[in-house]
N, C-alpha and C positions, 0 to 999 in steps of 0.2 A: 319363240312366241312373239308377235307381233302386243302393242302397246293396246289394251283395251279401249274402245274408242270411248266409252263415257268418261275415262282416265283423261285420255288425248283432251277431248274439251273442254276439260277443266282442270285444265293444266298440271293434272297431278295430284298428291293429297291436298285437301283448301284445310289454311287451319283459321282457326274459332271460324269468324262470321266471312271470312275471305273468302270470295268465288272468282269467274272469271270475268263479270264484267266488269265493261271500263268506261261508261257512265255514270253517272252520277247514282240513279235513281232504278233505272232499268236493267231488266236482265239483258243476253245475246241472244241470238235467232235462236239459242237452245234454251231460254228460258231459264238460265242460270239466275241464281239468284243476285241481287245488288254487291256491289262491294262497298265495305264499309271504310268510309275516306276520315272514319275517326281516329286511327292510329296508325301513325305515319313512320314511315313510310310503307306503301301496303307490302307487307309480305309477298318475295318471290316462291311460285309454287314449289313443290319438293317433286321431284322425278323417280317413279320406280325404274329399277332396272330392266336391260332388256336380256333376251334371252337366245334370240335367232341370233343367228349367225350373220349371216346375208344382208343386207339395208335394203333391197332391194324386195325384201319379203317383210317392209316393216311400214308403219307412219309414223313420225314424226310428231309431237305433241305445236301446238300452235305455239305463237313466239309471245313472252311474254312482255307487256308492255301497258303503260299510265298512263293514260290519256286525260285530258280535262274533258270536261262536261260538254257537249255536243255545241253549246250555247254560247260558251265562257270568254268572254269580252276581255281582247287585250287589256291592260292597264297602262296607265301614265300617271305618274306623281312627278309635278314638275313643282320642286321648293325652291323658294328664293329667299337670301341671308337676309336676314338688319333689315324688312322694308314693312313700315308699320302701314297701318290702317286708310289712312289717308293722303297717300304719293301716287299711287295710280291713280288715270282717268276714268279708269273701269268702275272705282268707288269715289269718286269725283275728287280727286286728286290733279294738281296740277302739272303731271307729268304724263306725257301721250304715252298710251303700253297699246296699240295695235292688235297685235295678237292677240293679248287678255282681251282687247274690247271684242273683238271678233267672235274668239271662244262663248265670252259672256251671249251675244247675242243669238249664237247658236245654240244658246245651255244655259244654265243657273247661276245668279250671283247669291250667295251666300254672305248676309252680314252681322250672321250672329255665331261667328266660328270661331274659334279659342286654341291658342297654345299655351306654353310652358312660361312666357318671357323669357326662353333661354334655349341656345340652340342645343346642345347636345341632349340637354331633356324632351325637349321637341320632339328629336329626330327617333330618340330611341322612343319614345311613346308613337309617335306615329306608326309605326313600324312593327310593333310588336300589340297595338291594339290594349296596353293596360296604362295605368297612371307609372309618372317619371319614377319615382321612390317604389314600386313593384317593381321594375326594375332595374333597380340600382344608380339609374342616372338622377339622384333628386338635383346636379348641378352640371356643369361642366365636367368633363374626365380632368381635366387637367385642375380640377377645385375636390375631389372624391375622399370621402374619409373613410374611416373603420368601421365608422355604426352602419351596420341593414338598412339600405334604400338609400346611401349615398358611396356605396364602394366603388363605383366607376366599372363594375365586371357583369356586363348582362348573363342573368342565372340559363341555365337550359333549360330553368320550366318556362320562359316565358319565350318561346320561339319565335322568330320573326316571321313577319307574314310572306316574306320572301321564299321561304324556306317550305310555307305550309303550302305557296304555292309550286315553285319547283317541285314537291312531291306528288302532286297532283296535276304534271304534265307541260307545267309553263319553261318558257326560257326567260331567262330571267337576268337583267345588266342593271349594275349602277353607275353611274358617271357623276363625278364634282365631286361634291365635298361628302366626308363619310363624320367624322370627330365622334364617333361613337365605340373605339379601343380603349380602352386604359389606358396609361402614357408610359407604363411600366413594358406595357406587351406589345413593343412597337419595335424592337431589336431583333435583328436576325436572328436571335434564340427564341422571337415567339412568346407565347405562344400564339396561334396564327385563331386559335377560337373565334374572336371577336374582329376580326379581321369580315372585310366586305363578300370574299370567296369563303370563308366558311359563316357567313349567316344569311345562308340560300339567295347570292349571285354566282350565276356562274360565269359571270363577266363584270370585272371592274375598274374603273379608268378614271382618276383623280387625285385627290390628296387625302391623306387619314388624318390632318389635325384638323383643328379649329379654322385655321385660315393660311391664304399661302399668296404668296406677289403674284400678280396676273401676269405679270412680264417674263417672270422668273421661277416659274411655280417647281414645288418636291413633287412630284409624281410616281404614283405608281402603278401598275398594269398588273391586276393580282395582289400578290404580295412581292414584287418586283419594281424595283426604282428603276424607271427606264426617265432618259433625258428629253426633253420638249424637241418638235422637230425644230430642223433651221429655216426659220422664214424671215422674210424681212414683217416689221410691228404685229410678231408673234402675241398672241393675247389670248391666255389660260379658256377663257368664255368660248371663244371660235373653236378653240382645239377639241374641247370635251365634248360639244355642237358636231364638231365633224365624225370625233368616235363615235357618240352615240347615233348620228343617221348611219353609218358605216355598219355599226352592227343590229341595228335592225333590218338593213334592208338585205344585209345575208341572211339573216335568221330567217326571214322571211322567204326569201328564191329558196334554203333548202330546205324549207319545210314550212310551207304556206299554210298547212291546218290545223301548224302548233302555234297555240298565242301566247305571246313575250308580256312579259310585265318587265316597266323600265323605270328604274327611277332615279330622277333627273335634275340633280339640286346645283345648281348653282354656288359659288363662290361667292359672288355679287349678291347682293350690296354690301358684306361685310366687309367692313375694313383690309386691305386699304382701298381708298377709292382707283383704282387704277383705269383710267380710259383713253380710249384713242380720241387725239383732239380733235377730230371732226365731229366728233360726237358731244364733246363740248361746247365745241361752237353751235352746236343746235339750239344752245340753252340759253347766249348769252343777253343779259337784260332781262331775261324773264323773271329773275329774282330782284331786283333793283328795289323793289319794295319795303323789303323786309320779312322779315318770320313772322310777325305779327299780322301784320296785312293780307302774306297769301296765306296762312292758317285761316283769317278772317273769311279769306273769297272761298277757300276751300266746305268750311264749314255752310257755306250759304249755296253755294253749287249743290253738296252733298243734299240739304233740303230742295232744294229745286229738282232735285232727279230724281226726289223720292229714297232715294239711298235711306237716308236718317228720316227719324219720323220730322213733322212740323212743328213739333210743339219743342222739339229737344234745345237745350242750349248749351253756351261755350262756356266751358270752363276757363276761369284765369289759369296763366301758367304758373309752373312752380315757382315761388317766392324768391329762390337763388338767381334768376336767370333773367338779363336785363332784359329792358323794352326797348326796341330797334333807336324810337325818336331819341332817345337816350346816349347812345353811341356818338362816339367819333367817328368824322367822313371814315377816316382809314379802317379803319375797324370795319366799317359797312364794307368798303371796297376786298377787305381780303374775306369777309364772310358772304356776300354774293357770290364770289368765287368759287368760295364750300359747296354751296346747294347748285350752282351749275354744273358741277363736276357730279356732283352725285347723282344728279340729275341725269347726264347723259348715261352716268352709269348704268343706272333705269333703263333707260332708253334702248343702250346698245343690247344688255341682258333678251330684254323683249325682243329684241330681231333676230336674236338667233335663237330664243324660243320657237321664235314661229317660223325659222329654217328647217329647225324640228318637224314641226307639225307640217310644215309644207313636204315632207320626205312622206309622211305618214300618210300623207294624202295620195301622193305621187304613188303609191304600191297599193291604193285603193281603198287603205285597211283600215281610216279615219271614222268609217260609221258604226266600226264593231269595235273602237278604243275608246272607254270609259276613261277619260281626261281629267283629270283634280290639280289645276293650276294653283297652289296654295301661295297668297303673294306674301311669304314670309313665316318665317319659323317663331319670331315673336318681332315685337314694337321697332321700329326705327331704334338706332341704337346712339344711347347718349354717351361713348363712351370716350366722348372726346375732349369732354369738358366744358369749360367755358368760353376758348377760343380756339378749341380746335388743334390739328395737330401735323405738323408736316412727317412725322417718325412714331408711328402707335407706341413704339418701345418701349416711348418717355413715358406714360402712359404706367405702365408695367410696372418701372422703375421708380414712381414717386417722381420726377421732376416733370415741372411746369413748365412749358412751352410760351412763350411772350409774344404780343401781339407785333413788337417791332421790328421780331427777328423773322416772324411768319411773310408781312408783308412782303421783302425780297422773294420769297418763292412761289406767289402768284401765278406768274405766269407759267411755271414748272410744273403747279397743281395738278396731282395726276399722272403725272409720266413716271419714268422707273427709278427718277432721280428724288423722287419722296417713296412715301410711307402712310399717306394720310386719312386723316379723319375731320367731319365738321365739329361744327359747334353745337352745342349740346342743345341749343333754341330752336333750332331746325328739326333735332329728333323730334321734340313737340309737335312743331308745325306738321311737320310730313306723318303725326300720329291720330291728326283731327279726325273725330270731334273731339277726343279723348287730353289729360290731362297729364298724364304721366308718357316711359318708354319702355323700354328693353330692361331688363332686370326687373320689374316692379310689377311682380305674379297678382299684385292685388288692385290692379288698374285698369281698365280694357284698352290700356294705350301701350303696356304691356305685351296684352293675350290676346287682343281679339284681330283676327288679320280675314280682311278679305280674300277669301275663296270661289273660283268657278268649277264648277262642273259642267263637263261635256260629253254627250256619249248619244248621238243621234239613233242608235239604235234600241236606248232606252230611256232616253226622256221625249214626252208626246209632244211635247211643246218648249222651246226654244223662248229667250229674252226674260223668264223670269227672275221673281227677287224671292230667296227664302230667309226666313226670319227667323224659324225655329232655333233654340239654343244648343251648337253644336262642338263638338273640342275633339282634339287631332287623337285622342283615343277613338275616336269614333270611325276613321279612316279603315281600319284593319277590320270589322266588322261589315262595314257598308261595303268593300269589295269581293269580300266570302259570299255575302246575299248575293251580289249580282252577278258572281260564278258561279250560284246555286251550289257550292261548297259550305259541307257542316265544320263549325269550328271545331278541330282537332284534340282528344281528349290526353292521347300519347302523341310527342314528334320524340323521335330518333331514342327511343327507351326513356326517355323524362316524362312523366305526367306533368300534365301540363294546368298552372293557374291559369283560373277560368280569364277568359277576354273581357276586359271592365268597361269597356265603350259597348254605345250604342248604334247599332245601323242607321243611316241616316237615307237607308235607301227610299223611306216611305216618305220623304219626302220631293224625291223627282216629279212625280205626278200628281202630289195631293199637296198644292201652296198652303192647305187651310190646315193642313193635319194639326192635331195637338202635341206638342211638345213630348219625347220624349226620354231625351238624358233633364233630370230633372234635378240632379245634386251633384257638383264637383266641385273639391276644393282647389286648393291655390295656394304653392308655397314656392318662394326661392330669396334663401340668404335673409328671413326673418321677414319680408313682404310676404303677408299672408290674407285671405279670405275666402268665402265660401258661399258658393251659388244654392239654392234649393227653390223651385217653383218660382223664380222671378223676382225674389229676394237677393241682395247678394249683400253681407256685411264682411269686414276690410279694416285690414290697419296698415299703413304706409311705414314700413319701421327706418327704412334707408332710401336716401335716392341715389341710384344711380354710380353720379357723381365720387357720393360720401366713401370712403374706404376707411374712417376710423369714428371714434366719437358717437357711436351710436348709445342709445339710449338702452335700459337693461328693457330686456324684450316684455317682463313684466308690466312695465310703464308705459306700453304700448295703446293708445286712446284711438276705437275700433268705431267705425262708422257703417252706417245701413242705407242703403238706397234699395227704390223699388224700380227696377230695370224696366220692365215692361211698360214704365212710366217713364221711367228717366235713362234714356239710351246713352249717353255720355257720363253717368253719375257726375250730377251737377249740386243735386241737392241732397244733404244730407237728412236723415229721418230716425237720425239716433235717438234723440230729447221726443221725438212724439211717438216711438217704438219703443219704449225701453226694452219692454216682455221681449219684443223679436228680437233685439239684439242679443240679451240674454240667451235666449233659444240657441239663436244661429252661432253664435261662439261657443256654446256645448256642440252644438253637432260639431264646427272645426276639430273640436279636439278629439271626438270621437272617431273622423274620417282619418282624422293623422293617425291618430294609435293604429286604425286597421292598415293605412297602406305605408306604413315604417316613414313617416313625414317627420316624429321625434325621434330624439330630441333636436330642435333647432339650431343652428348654426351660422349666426349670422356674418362668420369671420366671410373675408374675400380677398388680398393678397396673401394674406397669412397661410390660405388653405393653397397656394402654389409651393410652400415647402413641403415635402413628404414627411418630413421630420416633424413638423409642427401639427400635421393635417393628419397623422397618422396612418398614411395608406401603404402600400410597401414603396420600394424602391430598388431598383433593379440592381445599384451596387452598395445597395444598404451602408455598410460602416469601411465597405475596403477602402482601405488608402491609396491601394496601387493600381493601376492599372496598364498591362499590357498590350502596346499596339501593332498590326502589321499593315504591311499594303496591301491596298485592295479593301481594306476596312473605311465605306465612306458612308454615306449617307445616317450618320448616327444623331437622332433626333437626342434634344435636350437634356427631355426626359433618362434617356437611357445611355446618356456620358456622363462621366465623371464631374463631377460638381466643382469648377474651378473658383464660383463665386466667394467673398468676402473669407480669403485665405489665402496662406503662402501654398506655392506648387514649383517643382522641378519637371519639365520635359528634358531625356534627356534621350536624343536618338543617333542611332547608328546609321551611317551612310554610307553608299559607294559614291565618289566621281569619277565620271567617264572624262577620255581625254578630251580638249576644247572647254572641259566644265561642265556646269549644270545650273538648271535654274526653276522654279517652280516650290508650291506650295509641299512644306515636309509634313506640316499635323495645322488645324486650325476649325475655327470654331465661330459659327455663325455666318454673318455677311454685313453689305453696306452700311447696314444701318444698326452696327452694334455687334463685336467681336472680337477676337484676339488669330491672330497668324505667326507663326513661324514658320520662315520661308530662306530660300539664297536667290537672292536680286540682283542677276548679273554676276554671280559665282557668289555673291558677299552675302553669307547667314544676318539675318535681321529679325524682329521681334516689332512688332507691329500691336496697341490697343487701341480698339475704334471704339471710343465712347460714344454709342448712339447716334453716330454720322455727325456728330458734331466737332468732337476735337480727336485728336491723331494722335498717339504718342510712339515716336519712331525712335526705334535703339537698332543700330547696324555695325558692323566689321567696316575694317576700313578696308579687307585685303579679299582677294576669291580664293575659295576652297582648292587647294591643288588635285590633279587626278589623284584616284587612292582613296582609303577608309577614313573617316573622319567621324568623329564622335562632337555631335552638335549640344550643345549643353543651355537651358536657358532656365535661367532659376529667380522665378518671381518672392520676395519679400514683402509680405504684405504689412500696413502697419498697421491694424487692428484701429480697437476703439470706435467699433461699430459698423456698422451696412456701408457700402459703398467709398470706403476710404480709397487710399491710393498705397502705393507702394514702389519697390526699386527696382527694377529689371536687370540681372546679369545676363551678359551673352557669353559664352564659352566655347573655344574648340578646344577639344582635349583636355590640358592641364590649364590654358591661360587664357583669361579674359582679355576679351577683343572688344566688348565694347561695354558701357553702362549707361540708366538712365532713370528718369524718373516716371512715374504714371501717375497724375497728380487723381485722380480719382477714376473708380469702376463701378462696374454695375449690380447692384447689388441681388434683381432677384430672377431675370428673363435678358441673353441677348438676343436670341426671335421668338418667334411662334413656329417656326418650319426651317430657317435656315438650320443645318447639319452642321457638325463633326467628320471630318473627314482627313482621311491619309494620303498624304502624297497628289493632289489636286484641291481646287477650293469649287464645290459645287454649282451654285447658284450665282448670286451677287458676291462681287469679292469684297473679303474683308480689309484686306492692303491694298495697295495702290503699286502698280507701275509690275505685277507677277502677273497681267492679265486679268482676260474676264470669262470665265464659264471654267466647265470639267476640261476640255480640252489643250485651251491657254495655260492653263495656272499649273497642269500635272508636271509631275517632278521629271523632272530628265535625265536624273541619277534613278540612283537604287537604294529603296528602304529598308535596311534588313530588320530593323525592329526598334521601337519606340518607347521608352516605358517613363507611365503619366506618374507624377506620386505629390500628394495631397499632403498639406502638415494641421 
């Protein structure tokens, strides 16, 4: 018997509200009923059997397949790290962005948009359309505790918008930075959950932490660490820029009437500043002024353009942070240097934005791509200090970086020979009108970051300013409206928490519309406050800066401004509101209780220990750990914890005749790590305290061909973080060499540099075994390794 044709089109049994079509809204030419795009993914049909014998005496049922909505507008999310408010020209910043100006004038600027002050809160809120603490990101992965809304593990009720899209017919890539895993689920044992291919990309090409060297970047392709190409002044921005036109414009030749959603973040401007010095030289003398000064002109451009209202004013800066006239010459001369590098940073980022967008245009597909250029995941980032830093590590580690030792590295600023960061007076500047930076969720120099939208084929009118009160939960909703996609009730068997942004789509074409997200709070690391109808009351508990010495959050003295009036919160309205202040600190406490914001947690190095922070830990309490070759790319998180402790490596080797030479186990790179290596056949032991000082223990003799057993057995001498200790080297039975390591690091040696067997990945951590995976791999044979902890 042939397939009954009302069977045939419709694909079979439909179950619940499932039929055949694959619009949105509409039936097929048969007048099927809609398919319901609320529970994802739509159910494939079920097929009765057939009966004839023959194919040839049969039809075939149509093929089944998910198309997006007749309508549905490519997307582009393009994020950029660390760039507050006030650094582009686009919102009268005194750094050229081209592209963004371009964008803007074909589309919307947006100056009342909001993030987390914190990137990984950001990124997972943007992306999944709910507030950071619904899911699970209330900080950094790498800061994530045990209480509900800070475990660092996005739940599968809250599915990413990635995902809702892919089910719904897009193709869909990430490129840059992702920092949105746990730092536990980042080991070749996975789990791969949280990972950028399984939270609906089906293409992705960059790094998974927080941050990574531009020169040098961990990359990976999926869940695969593949190696940077070889080019001459390789630079992580160009590379991600080349993947992503590369795969959009096949996505496109093989299937031009499926639309891609891309999303496109950047590295830049987070730390370190890494840029090609032509792009510095764009910049030089334009800071010559000071942070005071261009903050000044920045803030008076911004009214002259209309940006900021007229009546708004400057806030002083934070009380800790000098004033330029202040300074010595030298001081000025290595802090100009800061903000031109950063600067060019800007700069270069934007031109390969708009490499981007010039590919997007070249395939014609620029009028149906709904574009959300967001200049930054929160506030310019202060997290360099007071003067800045040629090695973020120090940073990490508690030690202060000195003005007299930065000077010599000026002219280096920015190449792969640093690590750097500015001065923490520039975050200010570059976050005007605003008073605060990066970490400080109750500041708008924090959270509010200029935004364009562009999407010619749905906004009427190009060059405007919207004003309406809007925050990057609102992202994931405003792109479901303008796919004419209903937000999803089920994805992938999870019911799904509802979506806690609001669409911002009624504002494309209605400048005048009324306001409607009308109440969002604001927490990160005990900065705390809360918006409601143009009110917004605030308490400053930390700066930045501070890592210890906070004040008990109780003691916390909460302040009121009314926004709509005061765009920069310049003036405070505490003493002539009491009532509202009252009010708005009960609603805080009420919004936290519903989105898991308590209990507060104001720790921030402390919460980099897993023991301390209480989140898991991938080798929890083992002492030992077993290594082979081929085992590299092992992030921080998920090696064995050699810090403020004695440890034996002790590995087995083969030497081939002639010798061997190359990396046998080591850990980190330039700017802060430990190696064990044979240098010229001779076993050595090498600790790089932070790129600063060396402590070198070697053999005097090369390994003969034949088995050798390499022994290197550190003594630590306790009596707290970062002491030092005694390096044994051993072949076999007898020490060949010893020495001392007068101090170590007590709590991070990178943010990305690896763990790796038998080559040193990235940047090297010794000196004179090479430089890259190629260089530095062993020449011998690792039979096996074993780490052990005391």
């Amino acid at each position: 018997m042939r397939l009954l044709p009302h069977v045939a089109r419709c694909f079979g049994v439909v179950l619940t509200s499932l039929a055949c079509a694959t619009s949105a809204d509409a039936g097929d030419a048969n007048d099927s009923p809609p398919i319901d795009r609320r529970i994802l993914p739509i159910a494939e049909p079920t097929y009765p059997a057939y009966t004839e014998l023959d194919v040839r005496n049969t039809e075939p049922p149509p093929p089944f397949e998910v198309t997006a909505p007749e309508k549905a507008p490519n997307v582009l999310i393009i994020l950029i790290d660390d760039l507050g408010f006030g650094s582009t020209s686009t919102f009268g910043g005194p750094i050229p962005t081209p592209t963004l100006d371009r964008l803007a004038k074909g589309g919307l600027r947006y100056n009342n948009f909001h993030t987390t002050s914190l990137c990984s809160p950001t990124r997972v809120a943007l992306k999944c359309g709910r507030n950071h603490h619904t899911a699970n990101a209330g900080s950094i992965m790498e800061t994530s505790t045990a209480y509900p809304g800070n475990t660092g593990k996005i739940p599968n009720r809250v599915a990413p918008l990635a995902e809702m899209l892919r089910l719904n017919g897009y193709s869909t890539g990430a490129f840059g930075k992702w920092h949105e895993t746990a730092p536990w689920e980042t080991s070749v044992s996975g789990p791969f959950d949280r990972w950028p291919v399984h939270q609906g990309f089906d293409k992705f090409y960059g790094f998974i932490g927080g941050e990574t060297d531009q020169w040098a970047p961990l990359i990976y392709d999926g869940v695969k660490k593949v190696n940077p190409p070889k080019k001459d002044n390789y630079h992580f921005t160009e590379d991600m820029t080349d993947q992503a036109i590369n795969w959009v414009k096949a996505q496109q030749s093989m299937t031009p009437d499926k639309p891609f959603f891309m999303y496109f973040a950047t590295g830049a401007t987070h730390a370190p500043h890494h840029v090609p010095k032509e792009w510095i030289a764009k910049f030089r003398g334009q800071f010559d002024e000071g942070w005071d000064k261009v903050r000044e002109q920045t803030f008076e451009r911004q009214k002259r353009e209309g940006i900021i209202p007229e009546g708004t004013k400057l806030p002083p800066m934070p009380k800790d942070l000098a004033s330029w006239e202040s300074l010595p010459e030298n001081n000025k001369k290595l802090f100009r240097r800061q903000a031109e590098v950063f600067a060019g940073f800007v700069g270069h980022t934007d031109h390969h934005i708009g490499r981007l967008v010039s590919a997007i245009e070249e395939i014609d597909e620029m009028d149906n791509t709904l574009v959300l250029y967001i200049a930054g995941d929160n506030g310019t980032s202060a997290e360099g200090g007071m003067v800045g830093m040629y090695n973020e590590m120090t940073y990490f580690n508690g030690v202060e970086e000195k003005v007299e030792d930065l000077i010599p590295l000026i002219d280096e600023w920015g190449s792969p020979a640093t690590f750097p960061h500015m001065a923490a007076a520039w975050a200010v500047c570059f976050d005007a009108p605003f008073k605060w930076t990066k970490q400080v969720a109750s500041d708008f120099g924090g959270t509010r970051n200029g935004m364009v939208v562009h999407w010619p084929n749905g906004i009427q009118k190009g060059g405007g300013l919207r004003k309406q009160f809007s925050h990057v939960i609102d992202v994931a909703p405003t792109i479901l409206e303008a796919a004419e996609l209903p937000e999803p009730t089920v994805v992938n068997g999870t019911p799904q928490v509802p979506i806690e942004g609001t669409s911002f789509l009624y504002t494309f074409n209605d400048g005048d519309a009324g306001e409607r997200h009308t109440t969002q709070y604001f927490e990160m690391f005990g900065n705390r406050a809360i918006y409601r109808d143009g009110w917004l009351a605030r308490t400053i508990h930390r700066a930045p800066w501070q890592t210890s010495g906070m004040q008990p959050l109780t003691d916390d003295v909460w302040e009121l401004y009314n926004v709509h009036e005061d765009f920069s919160l310049a003036t405070n309205l505490a003493e002539q509101h009491s009532e509202k202040l009252d009010e708005m600190q009960n609603l805080f406490m009420v919004e936290a209780a519903k989105y898991n914001v308590l209990p507060l947690d104001d720790r921030t190095i402390e919460r980099a220990n897993p023991a301390l922070a209480g989140r898991p830990d991938l080798l929890g309490d083992r002492t030992t750990l077993t290594l082979y070759e081929g085992m590299e790319g092992m992030l921080e998180n998920t090696f064995m914890n050699v810090k403020n402790r004695s440890f034996t490596i002790t590995a087995d080797i083969e030497i081939p005749e002639g010798g061997a030479s190359g990396a046998i186990l080591i850990q980190g790179g330039r700017f802060g790590g430990w190696s064990l290596h044979l240098r010229d056949g001779k076993p050595g032991f090498e600790y790089n305290w932070l790129g600063l000082n060396r402590y070198v223990i070697e053999g005097s003799e090369a390994l003969p061909p034949g088995k050798s057993t390499v022994k290197l057995d550190f003594a630590y001498d306790g009596g707290g973080l970062g002491k030092g200790g005694t390096a044994t080297l051993s072949v076999g039975d007898k020490s060949v060499a010893k020495g001392r390591v007068d101090k170590t690091q007590p709590n991070l040696f990178s943010a990305d540099e690896t763990a790796d067997v038998g080559l040193d990945n990235q940047t090297p951590v010794a000196q004179g075994i090479g430089y890259g995976p190629d260089e530095t791999k062993f020449t011998g044979r690792i039979h096996k390794i074993l780490l052990e902890v005391k």
